[in-house]
PLY file of the C-alpha trace (Angstrom):
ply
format ascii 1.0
element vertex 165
property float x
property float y
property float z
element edge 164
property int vertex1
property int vertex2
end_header
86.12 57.83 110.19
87.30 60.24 112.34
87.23 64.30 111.84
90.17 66.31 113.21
88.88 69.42 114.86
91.01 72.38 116.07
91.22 72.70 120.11
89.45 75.25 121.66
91.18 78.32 122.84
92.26 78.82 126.64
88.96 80.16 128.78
89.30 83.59 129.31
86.09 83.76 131.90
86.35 82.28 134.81
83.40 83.01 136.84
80.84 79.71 138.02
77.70 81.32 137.04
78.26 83.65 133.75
76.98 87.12 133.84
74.75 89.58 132.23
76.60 90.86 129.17
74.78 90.48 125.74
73.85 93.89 123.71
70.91 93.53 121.21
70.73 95.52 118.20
67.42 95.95 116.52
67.17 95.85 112.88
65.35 99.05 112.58
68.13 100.55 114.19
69.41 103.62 111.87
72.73 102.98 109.53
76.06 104.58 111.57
77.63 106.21 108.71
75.98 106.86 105.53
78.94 107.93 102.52
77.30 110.21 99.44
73.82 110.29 98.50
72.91 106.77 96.42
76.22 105.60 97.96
76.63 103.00 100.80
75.51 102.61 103.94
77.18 101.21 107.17
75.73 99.51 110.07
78.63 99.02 113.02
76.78 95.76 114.34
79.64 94.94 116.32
82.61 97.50 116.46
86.11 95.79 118.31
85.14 98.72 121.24
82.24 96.56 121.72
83.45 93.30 121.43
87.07 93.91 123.28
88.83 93.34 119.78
87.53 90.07 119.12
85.73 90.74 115.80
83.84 93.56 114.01
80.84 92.76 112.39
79.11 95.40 109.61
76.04 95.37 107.66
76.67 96.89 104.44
74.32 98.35 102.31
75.32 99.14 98.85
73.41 100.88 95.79
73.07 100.08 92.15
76.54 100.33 90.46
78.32 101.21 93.78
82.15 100.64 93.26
84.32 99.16 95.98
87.57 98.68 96.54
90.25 98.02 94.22
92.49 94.89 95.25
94.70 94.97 98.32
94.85 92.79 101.46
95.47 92.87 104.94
98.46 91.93 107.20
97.01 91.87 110.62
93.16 90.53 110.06
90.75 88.16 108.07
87.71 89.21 106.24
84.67 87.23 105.12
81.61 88.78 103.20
78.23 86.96 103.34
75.34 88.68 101.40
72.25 89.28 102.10
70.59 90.40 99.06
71.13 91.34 95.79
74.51 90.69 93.94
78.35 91.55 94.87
81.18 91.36 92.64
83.85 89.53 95.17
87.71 89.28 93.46
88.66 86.27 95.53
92.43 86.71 94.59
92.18 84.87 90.56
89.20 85.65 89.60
85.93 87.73 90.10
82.52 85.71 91.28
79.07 87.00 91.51
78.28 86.43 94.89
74.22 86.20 95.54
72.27 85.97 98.98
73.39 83.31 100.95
77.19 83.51 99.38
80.36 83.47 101.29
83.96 84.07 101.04
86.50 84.21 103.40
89.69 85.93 102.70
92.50 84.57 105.72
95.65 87.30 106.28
97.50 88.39 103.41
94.70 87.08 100.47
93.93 89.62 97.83
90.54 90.50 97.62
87.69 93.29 96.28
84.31 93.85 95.80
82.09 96.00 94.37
78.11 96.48 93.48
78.35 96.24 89.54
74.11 95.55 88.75
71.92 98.19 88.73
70.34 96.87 92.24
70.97 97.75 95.22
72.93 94.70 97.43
73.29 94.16 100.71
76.40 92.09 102.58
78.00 91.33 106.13
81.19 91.98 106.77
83.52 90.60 109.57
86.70 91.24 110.50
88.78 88.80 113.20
90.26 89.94 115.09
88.46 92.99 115.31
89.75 96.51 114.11
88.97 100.16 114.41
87.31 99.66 110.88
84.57 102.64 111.47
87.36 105.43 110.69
88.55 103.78 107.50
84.70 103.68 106.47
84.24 107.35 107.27
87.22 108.61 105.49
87.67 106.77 102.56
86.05 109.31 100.45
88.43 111.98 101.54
91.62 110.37 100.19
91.48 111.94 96.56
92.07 114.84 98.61
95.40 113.99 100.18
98.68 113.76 98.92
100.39 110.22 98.06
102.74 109.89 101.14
99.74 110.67 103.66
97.69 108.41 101.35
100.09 105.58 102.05
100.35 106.33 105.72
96.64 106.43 105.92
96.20 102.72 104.45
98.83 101.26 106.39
97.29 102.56 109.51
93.89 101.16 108.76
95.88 97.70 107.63
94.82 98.15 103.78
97.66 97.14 101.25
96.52 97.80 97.57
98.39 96.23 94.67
0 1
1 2
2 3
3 4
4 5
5 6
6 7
7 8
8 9
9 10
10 11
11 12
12 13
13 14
14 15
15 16
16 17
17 18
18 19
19 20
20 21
21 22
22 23
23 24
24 25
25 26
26 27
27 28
28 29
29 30
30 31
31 32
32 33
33 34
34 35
35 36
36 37
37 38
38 39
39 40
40 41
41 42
42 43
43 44
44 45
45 46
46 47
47 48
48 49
49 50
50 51
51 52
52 53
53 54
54 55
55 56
56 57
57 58
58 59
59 60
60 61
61 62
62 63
63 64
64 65
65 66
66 67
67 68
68 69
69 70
70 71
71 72
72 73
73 74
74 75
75 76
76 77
77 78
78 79
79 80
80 81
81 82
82 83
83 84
84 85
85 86
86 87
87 88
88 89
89 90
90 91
91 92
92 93
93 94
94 95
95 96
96 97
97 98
98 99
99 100
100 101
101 102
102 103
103 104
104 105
105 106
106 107
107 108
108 109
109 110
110 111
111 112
112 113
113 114
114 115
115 116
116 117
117 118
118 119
119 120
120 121
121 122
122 123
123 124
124 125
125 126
126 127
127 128
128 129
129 130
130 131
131 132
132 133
133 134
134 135
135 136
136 137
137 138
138 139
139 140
140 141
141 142
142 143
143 144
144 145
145 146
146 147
147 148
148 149
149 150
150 151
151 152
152 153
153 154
154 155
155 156
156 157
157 158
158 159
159 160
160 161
161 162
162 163
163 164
């Protein structure tokens, strides 16, 4: 039986011997951004600065009964949530799962999803986004939106590639 595999893309290096170019991030290394006390925490793992827009890659810590976003999706980018620990409510477009440690989903351009910490433990995920996107100033300022208006709150989301329905 033969598997069909996807190509690989075109090389973008073209150097004989590779070069030096790896960053290592230790896991004591302090949270980025953390949003209000009891809140959630952010760890930029891999940011697209650092990775030339390839991906970004966040740790995300979350504590007991920490909400999440409502459903929306995105027009330019995937997302996929693994966790790590606890539980996460993921809305994988139908229906709402309770994603445990070692759980995945991947949501491809334009699926609904949403998540949210509904136990009363804390829960830990990953989160990547391909290609990679300036995600650290939607993470930062997401609290402050009950503060503007409706039109910049539009303009706000569609900058940072969020759709809500």
């Amino acid at each position: 039986m033969s598997l069909l595999h996807p190509s690989y893309p075109a090389p973008r290096y073209f150097g004989e011997k590779g070069e030096v170019s790896a960053r290592f991030r230790p896991a004591a290394t302090e949270p980025e951004f953390v949003s209000e006390p009891g809140g959630t925490t952010y760890h930029y793992l891999s940011t697209a600065t650092s990775t030339d827009g390839e991906y970004g890659l966040y740790r995300v810590e979350m504590g007991p009964e920490a909400g999440g976003p409502s459903t929306h999706f995105h027009k330019a980018m995937s997302e996929a949530f693994f966790v790590l620990s606890g539980s996460v409510r993921l809305f994988d477009g139908e229906q709402w799962v309770t994603a445990r440690s070692g759980d995945h989903l991947y949501v491809p351009v334009g699926g609904l999803h949403a998540f949210r910490n509904d136990s009363a433990d804390p829960a830990s995920m990953l989160m990547l986004f391909a290609p990679g996107a300036p995600r650290e100033e939607y993470f930062e300022s997401i609290a402050q939106l009950a503060d503007l208006s409706d039109a910049e709150r539009v303009e706000f989301c569609e900058r940072h590639d969020s759709f809500f329905v």
